[in-house]
PyMOL Python script that loads the backbone (N, CA, C, O; Angstrom):
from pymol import cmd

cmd.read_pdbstr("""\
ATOM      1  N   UNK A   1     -33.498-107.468 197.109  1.00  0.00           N
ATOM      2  CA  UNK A   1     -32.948-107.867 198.393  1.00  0.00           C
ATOM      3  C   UNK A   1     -33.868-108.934 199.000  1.00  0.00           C
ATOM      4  O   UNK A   1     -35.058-108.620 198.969  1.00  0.00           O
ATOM      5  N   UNK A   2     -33.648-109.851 199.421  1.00  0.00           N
ATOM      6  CA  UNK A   2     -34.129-111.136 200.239  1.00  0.00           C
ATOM      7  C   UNK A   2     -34.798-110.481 201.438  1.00  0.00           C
ATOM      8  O   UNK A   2     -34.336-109.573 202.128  1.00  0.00           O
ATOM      9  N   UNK A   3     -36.034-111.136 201.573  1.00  0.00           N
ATOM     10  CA  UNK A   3     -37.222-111.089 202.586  1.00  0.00           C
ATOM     11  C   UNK A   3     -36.460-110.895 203.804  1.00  0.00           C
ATOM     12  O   UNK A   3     -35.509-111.667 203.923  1.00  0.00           O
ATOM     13  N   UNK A   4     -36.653-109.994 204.810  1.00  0.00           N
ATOM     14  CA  UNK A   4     -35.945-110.198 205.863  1.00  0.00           C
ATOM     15  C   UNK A   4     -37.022-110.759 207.135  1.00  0.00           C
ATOM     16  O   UNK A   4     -37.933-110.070 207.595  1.00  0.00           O
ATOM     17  N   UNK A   5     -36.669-112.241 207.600  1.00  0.00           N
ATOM     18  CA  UNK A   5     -37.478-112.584 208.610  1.00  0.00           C
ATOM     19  C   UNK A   5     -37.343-112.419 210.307  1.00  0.00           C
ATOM     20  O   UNK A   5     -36.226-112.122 210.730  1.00  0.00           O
ATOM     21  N   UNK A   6     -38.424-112.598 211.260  1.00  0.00           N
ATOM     22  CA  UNK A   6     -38.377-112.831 212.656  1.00  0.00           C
ATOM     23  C   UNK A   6     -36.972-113.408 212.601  1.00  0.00           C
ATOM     24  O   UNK A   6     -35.972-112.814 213.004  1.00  0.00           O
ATOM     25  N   UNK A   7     -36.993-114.713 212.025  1.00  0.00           N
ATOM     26  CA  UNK A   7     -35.906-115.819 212.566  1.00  0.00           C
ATOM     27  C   UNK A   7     -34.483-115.452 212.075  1.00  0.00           C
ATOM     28  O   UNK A   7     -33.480-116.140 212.266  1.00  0.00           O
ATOM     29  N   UNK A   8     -34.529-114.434 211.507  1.00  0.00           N
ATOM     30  CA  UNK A   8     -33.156-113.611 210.906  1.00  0.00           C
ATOM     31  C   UNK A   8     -33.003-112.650 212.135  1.00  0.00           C
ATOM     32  O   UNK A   8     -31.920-112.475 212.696  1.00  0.00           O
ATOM     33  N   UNK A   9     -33.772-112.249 212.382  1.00  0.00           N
ATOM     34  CA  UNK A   9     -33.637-111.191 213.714  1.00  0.00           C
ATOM     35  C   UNK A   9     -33.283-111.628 215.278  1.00  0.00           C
ATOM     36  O   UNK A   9     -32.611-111.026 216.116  1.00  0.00           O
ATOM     37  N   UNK A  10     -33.995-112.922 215.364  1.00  0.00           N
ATOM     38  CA  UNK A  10     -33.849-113.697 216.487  1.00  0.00           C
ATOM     39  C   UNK A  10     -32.287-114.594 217.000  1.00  0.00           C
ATOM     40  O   UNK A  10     -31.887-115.145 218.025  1.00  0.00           O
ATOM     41  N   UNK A  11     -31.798-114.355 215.713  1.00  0.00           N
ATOM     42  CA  UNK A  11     -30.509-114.829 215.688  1.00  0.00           C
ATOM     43  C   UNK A  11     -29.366-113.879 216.647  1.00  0.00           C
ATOM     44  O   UNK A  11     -28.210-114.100 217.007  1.00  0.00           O
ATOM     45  N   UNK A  12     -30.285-112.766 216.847  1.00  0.00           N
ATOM     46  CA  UNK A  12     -29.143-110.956 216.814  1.00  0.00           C
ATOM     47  C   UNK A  12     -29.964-111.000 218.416  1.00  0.00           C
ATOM     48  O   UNK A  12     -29.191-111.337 219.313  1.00  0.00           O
ATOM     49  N   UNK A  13     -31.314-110.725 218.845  1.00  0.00           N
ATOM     50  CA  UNK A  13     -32.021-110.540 219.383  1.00  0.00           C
ATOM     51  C   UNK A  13     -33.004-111.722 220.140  1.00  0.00           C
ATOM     52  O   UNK A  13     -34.186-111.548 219.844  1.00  0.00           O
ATOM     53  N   UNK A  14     -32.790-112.808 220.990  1.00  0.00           N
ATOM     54  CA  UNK A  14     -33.614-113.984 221.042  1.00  0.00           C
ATOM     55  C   UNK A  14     -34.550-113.522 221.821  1.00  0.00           C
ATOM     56  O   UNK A  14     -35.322-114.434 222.120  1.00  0.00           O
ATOM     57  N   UNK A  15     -34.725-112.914 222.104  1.00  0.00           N
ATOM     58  CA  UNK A  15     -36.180-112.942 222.924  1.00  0.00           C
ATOM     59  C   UNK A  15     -37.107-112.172 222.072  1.00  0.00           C
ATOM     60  O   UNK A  15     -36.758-111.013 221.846  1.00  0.00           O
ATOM     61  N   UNK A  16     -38.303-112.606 221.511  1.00  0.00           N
ATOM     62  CA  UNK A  16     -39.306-111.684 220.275  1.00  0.00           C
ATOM     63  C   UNK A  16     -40.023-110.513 221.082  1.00  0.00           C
ATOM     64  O   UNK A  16     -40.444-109.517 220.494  1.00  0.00           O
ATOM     65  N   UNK A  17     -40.118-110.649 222.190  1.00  0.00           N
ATOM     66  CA  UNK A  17     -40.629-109.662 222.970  1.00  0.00           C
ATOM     67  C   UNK A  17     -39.854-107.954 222.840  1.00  0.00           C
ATOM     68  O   UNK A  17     -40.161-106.821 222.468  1.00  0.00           O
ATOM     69  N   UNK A  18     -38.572-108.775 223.475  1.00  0.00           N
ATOM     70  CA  UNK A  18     -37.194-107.926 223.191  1.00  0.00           C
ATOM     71  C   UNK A  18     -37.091-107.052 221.663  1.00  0.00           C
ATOM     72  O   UNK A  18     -36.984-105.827 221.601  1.00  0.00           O
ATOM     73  N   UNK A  19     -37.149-107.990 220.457  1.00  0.00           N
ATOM     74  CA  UNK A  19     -36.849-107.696 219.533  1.00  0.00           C
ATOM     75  C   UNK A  19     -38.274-106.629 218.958  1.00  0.00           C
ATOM     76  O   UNK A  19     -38.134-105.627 218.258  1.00  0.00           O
ATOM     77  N   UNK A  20     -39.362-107.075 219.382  1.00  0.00           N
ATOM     78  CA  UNK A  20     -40.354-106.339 219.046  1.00  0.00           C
ATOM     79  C   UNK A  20     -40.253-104.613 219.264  1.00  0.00           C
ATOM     80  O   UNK A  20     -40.679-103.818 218.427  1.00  0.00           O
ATOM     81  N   UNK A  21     -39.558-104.191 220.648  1.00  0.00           N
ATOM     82  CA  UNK A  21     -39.228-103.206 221.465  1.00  0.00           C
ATOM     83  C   UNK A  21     -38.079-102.186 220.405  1.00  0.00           C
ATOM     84  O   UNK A  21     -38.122-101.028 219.991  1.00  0.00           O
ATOM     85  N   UNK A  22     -37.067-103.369 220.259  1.00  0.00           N
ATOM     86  CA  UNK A  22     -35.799-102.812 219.574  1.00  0.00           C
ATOM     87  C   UNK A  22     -35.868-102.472 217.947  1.00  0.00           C
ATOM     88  O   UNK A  22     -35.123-101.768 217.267  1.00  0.00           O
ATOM     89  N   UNK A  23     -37.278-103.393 217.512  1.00  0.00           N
ATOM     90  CA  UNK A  23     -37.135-102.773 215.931  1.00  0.00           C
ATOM     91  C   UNK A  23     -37.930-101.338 216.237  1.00  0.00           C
ATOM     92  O   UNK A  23     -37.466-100.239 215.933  1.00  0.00           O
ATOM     93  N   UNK A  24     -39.613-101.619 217.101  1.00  0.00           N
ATOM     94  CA  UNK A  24     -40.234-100.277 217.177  1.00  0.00           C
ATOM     95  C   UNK A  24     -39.184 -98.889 217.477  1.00  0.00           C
ATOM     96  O   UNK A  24     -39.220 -97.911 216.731  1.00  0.00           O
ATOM     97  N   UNK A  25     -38.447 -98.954 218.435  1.00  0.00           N
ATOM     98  CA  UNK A  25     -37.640 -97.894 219.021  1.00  0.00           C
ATOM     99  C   UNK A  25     -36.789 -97.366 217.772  1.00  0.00           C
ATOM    100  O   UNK A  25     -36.560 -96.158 217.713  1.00  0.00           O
ATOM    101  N   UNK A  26     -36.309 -98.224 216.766  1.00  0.00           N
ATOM    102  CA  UNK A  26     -35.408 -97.889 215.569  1.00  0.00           C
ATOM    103  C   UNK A  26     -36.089 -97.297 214.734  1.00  0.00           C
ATOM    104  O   UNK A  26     -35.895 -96.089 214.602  1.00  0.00           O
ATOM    105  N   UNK A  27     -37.335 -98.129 213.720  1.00  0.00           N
ATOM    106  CA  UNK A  27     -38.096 -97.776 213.358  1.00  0.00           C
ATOM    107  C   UNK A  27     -38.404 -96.386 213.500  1.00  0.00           C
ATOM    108  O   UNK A  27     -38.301 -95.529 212.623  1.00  0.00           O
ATOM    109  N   UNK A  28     -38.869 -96.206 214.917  1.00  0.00           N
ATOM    110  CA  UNK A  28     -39.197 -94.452 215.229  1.00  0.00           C
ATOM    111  C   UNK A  28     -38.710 -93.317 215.113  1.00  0.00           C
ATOM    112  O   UNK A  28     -39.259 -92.215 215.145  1.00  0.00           O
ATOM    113  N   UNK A  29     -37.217 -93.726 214.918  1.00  0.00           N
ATOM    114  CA  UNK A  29     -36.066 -92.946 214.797  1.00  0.00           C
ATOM    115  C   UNK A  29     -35.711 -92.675 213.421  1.00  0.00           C
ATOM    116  O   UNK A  29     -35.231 -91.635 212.971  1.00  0.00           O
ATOM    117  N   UNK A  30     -36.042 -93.874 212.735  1.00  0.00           N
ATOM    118  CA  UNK A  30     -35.944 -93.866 211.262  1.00  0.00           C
ATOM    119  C   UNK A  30     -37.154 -92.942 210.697  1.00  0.00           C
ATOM    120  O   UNK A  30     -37.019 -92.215 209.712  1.00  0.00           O
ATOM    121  N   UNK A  31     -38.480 -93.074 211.523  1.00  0.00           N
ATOM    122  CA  UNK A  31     -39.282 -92.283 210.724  1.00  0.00           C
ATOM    123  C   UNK A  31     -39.107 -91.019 211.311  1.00  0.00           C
ATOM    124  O   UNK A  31     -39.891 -90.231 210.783  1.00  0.00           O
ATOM    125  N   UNK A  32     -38.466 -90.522 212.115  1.00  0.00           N
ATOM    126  CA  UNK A  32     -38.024 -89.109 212.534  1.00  0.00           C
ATOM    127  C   UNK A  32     -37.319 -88.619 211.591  1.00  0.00           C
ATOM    128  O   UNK A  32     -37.533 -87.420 211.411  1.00  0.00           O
ATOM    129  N   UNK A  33     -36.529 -89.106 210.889  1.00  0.00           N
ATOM    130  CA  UNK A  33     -35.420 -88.298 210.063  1.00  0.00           C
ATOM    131  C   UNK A  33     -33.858 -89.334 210.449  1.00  0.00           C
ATOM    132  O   UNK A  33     -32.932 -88.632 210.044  1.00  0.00           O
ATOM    133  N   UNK A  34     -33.519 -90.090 210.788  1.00  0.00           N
ATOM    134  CA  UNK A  34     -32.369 -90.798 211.089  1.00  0.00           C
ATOM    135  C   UNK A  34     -31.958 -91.372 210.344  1.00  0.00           C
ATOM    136  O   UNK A  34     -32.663 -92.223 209.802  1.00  0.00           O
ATOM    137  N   UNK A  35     -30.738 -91.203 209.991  1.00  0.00           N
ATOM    138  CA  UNK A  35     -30.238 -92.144 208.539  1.00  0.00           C
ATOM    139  C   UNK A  35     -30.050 -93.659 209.067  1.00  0.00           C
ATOM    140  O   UNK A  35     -29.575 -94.082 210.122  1.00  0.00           O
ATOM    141  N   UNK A  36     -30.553 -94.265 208.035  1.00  0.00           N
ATOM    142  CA  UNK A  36     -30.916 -95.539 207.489  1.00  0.00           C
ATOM    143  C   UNK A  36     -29.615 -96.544 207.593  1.00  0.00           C
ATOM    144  O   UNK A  36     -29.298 -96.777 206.427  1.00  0.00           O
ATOM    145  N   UNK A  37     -28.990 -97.032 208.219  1.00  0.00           N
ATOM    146  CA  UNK A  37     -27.637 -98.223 207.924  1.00  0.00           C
ATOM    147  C   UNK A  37     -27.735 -98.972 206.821  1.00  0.00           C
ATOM    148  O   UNK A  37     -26.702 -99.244 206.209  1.00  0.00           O
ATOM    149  N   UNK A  38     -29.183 -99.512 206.298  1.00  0.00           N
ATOM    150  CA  UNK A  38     -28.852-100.542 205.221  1.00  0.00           C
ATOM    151  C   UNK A  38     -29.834 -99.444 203.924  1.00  0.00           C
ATOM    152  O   UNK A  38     -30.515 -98.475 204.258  1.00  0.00           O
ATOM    153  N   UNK A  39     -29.675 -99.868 202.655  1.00  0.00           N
ATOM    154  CA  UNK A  39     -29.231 -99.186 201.112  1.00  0.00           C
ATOM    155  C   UNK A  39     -30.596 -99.529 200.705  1.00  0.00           C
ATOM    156  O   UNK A  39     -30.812 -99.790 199.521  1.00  0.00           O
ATOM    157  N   UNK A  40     -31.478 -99.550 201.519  1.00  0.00           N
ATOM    158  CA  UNK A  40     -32.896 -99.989 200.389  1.00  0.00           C
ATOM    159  C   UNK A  40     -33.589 -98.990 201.000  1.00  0.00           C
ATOM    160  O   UNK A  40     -33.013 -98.362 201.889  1.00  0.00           O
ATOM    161  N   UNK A  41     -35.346 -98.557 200.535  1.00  0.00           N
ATOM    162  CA  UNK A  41     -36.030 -97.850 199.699  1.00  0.00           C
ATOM    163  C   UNK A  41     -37.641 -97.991 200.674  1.00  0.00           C
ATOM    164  O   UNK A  41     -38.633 -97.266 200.586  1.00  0.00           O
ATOM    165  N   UNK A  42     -37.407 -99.203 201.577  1.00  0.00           N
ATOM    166  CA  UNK A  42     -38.585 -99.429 202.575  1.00  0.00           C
ATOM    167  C   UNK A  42     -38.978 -98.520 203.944  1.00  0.00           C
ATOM    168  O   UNK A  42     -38.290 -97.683 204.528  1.00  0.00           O
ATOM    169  N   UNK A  43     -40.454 -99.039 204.257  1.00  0.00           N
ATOM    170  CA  UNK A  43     -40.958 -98.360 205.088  1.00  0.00           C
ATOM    171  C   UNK A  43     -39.676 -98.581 206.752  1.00  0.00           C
ATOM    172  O   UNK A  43     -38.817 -99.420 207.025  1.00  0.00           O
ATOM    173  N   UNK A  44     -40.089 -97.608 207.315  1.00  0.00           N
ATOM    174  CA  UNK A  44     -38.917 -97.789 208.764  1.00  0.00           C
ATOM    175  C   UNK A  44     -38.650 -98.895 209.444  1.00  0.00           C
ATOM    176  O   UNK A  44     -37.574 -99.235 209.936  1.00  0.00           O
ATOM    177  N   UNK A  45     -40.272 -99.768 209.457  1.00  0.00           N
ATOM    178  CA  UNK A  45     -40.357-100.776 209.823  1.00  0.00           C
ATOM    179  C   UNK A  45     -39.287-102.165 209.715  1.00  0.00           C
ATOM    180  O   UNK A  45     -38.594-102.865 210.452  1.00  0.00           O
ATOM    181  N   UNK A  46     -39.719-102.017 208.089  1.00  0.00           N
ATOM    182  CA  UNK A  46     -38.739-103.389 207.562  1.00  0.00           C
ATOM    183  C   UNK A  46     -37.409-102.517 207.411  1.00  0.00           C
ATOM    184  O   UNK A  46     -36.480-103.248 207.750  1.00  0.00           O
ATOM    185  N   UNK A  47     -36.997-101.430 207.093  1.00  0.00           N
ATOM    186  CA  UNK A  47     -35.018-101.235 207.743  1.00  0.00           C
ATOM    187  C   UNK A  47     -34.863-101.597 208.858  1.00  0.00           C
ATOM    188  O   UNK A  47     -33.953-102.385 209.116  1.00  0.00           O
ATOM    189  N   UNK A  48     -35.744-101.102 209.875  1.00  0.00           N
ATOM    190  CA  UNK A  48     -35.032-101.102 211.472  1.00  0.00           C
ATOM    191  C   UNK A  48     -35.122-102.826 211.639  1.00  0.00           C
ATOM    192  O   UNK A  48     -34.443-103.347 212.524  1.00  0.00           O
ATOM    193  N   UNK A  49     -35.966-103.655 210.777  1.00  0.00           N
ATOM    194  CA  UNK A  49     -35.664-104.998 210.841  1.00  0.00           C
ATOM    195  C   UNK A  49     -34.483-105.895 210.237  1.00  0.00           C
ATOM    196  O   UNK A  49     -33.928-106.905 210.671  1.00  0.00           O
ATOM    197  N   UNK A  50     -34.322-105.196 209.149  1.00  0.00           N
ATOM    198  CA  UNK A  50     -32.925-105.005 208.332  1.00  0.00           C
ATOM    199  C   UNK A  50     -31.558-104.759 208.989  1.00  0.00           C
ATOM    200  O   UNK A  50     -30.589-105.514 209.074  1.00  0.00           O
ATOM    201  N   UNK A  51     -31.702-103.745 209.347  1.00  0.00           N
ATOM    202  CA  UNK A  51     -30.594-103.509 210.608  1.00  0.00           C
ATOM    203  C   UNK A  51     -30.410-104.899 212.078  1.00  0.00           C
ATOM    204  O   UNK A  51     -29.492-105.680 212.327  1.00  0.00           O
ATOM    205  N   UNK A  52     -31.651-104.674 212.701  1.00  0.00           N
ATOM    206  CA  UNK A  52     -31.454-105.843 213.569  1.00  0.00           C
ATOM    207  C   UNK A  52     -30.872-107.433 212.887  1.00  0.00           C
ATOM    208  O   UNK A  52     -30.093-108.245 213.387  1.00  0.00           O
ATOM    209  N   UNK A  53     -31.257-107.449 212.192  1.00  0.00           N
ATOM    210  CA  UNK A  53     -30.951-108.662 211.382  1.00  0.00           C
ATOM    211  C   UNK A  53     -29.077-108.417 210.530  1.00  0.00           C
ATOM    212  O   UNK A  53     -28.307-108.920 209.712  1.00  0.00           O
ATOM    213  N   UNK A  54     -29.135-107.978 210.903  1.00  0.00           N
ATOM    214  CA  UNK A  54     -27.272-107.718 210.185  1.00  0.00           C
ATOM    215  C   UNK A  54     -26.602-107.112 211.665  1.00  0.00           C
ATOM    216  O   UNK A  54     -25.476-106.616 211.672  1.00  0.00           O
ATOM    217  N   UNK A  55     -27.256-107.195 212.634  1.00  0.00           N
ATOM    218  CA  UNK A  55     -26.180-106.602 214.051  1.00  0.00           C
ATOM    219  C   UNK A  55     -26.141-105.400 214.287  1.00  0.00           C
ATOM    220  O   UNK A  55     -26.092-105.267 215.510  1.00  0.00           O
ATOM    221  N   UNK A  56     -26.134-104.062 213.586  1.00  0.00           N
ATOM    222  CA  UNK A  56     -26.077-103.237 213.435  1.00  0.00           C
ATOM    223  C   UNK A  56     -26.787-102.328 214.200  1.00  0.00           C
ATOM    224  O   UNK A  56     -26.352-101.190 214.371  1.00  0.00           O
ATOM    225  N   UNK A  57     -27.949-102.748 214.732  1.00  0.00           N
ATOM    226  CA  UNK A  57     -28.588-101.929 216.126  1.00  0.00           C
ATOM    227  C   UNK A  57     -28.681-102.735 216.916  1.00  0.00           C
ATOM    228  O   UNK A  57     -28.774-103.909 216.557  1.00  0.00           O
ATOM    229  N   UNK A  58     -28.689-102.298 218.608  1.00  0.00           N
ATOM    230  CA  UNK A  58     -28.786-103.569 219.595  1.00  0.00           C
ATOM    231  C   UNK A  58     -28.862-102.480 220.889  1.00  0.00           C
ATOM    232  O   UNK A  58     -28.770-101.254 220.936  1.00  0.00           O
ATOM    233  N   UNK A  59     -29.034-103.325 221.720  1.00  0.00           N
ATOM    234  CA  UNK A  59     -30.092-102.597 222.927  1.00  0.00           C
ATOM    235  C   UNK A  59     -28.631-101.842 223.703  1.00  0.00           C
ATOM    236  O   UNK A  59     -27.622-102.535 223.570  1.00  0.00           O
ATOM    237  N   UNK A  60     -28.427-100.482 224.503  1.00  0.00           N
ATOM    238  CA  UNK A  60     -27.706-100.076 225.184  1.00  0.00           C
ATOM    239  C   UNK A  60     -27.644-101.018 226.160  1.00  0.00           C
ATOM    240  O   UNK A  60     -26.722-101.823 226.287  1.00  0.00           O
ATOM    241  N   UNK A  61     -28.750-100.924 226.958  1.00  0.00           N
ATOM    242  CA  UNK A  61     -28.914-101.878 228.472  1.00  0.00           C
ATOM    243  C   UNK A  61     -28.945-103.414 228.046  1.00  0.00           C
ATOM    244  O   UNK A  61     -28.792-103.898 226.924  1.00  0.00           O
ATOM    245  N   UNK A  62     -29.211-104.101 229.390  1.00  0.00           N
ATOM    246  CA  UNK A  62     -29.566-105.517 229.252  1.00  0.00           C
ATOM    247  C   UNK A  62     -31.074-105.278 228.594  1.00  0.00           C
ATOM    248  O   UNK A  62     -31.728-104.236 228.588  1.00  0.00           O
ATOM    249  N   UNK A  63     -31.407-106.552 228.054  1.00  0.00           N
ATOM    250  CA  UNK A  63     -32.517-106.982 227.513  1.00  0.00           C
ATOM    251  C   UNK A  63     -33.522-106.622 228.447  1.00  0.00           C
ATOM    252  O   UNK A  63     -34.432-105.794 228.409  1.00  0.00           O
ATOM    253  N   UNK A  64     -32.948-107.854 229.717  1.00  0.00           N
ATOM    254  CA  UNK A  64     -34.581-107.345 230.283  1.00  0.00           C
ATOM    255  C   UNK A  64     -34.692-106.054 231.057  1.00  0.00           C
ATOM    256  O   UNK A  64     -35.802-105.530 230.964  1.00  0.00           O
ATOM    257  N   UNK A  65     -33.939-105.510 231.689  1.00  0.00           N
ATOM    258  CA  UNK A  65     -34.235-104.081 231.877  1.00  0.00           C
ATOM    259  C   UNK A  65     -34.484-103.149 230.752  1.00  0.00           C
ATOM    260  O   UNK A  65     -34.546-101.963 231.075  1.00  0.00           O
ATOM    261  N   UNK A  66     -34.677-103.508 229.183  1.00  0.00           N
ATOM    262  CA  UNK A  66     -35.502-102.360 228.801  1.00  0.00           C
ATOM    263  C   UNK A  66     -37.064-103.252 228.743  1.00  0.00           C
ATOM    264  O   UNK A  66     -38.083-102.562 228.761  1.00  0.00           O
ATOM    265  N   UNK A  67     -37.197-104.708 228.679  1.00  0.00           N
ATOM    266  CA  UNK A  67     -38.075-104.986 228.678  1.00  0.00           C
ATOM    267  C   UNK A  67     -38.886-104.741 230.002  1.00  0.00           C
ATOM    268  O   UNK A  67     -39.931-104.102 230.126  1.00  0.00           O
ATOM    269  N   UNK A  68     -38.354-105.222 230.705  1.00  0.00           N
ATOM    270  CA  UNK A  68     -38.916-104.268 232.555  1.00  0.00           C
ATOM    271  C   UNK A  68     -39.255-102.526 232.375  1.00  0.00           C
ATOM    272  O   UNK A  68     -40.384-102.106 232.629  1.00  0.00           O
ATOM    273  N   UNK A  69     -38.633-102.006 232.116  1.00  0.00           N
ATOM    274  CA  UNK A  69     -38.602-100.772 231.488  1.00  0.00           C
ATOM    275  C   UNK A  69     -40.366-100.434 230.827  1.00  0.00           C
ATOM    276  O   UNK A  69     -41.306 -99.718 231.170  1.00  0.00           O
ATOM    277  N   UNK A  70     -40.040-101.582 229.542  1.00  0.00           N
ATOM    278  CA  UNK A  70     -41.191-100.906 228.777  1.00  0.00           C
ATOM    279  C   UNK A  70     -42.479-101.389 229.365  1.00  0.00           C
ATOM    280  O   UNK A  70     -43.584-100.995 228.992  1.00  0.00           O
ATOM    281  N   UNK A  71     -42.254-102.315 230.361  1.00  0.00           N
ATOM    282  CA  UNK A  71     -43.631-102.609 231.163  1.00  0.00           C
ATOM    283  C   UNK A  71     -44.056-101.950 232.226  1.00  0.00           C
ATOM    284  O   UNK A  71     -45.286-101.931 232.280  1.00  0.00           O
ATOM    285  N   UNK A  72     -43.523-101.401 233.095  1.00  0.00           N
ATOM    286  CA  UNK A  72     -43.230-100.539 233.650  1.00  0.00           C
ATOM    287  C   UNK A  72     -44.543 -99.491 233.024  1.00  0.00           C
ATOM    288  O   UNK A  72     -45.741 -99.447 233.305  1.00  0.00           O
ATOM    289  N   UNK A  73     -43.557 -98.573 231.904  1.00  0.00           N
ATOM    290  CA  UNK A  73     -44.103 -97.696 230.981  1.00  0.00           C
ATOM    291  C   UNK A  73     -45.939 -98.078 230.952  1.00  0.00           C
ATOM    292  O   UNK A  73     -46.875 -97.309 231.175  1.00  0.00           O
ATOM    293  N   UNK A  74     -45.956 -99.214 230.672  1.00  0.00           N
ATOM    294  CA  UNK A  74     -47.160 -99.934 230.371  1.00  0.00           C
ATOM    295  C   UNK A  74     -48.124 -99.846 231.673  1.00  0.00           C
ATOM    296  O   UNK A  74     -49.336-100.053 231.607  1.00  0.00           O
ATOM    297  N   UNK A  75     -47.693 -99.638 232.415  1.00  0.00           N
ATOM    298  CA  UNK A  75     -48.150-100.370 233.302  1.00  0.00           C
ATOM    299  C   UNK A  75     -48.893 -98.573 233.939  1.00  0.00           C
ATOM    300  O   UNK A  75     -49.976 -98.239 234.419  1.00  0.00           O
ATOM    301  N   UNK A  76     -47.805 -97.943 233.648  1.00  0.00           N
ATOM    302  CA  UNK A  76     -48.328 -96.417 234.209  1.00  0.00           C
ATOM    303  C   UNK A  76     -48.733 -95.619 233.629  1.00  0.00           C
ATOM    304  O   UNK A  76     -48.955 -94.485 234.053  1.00  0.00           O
ATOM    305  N   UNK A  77     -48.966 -96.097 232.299  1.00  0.00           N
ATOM    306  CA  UNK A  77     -49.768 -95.325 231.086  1.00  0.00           C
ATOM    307  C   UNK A  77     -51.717 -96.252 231.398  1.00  0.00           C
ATOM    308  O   UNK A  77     -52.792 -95.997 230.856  1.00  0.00           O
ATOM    309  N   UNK A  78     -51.381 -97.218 232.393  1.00  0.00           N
ATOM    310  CA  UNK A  78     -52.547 -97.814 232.410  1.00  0.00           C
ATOM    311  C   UNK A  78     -53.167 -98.649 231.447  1.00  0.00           C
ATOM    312  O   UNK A  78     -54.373 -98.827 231.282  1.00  0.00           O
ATOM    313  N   UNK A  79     -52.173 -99.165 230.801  1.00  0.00           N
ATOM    314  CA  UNK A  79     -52.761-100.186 229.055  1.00  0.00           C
ATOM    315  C   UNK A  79     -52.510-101.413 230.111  1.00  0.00           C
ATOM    316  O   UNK A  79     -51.864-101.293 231.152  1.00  0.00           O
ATOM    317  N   UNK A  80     -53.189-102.710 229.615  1.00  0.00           N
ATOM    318  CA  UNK A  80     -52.752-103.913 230.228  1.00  0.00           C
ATOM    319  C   UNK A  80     -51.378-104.490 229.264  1.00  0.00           C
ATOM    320  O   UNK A  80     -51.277-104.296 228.052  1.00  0.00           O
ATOM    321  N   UNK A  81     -50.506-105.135 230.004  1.00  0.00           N
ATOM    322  CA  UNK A  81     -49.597-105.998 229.857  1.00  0.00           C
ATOM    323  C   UNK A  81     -49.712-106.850 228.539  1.00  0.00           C
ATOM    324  O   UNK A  81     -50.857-107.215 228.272  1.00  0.00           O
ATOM    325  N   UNK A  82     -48.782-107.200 227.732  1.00  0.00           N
ATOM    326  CA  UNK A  82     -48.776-108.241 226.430  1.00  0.00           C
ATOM    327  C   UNK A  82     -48.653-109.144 227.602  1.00  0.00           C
ATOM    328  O   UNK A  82     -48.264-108.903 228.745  1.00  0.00           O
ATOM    329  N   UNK A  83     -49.236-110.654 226.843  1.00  0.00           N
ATOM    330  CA  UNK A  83     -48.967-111.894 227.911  1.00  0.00           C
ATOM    331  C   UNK A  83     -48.215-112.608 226.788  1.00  0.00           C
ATOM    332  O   UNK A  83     -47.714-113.715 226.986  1.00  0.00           O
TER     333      UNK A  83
END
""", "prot")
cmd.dss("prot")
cmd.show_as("cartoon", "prot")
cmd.util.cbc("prot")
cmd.orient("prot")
């Protein structure tokens, strides 16, 4: 199966911030026990990138309210902010 890149994902997802949020959150789910949408054999990471990159997962809310959201989170767990 062909390398799956950022710029394959960014196509589904344009903001990398955004997309960073939406593969981790899949990913996590995948390494919980969640079945897999696409047919290959990789770590959660590169499926839940797999998936974003074919449409197949995508944010409930708007973008930036989960990105507001996860800063938020950030912000009251006391970590500093990505810039």
């Amino acid at each position: 199966m062909a390398r799956v890149t950022v710029e394959d994902c960014l196509e589904k997802v344009p903001n990398r911030f955004a997309l960073v949020i939406l593969a981790a959150e899949r990913a996590r789910q995948l390494a919980s026990g969640a079945s897999s949408l696409v047919d290959c054999e990789n770590k959660p990471a590169v499926s839940a990138l797999r998936e974003v990159a074919k449409g197949w997962v995508a944010f409930n809310e708007s973008v930036d309210s989960t990105v507001f959201q996860f800063l938020e989170e950030v912000k009251r767990r006391g970590m500093k902010a990505p810039r």
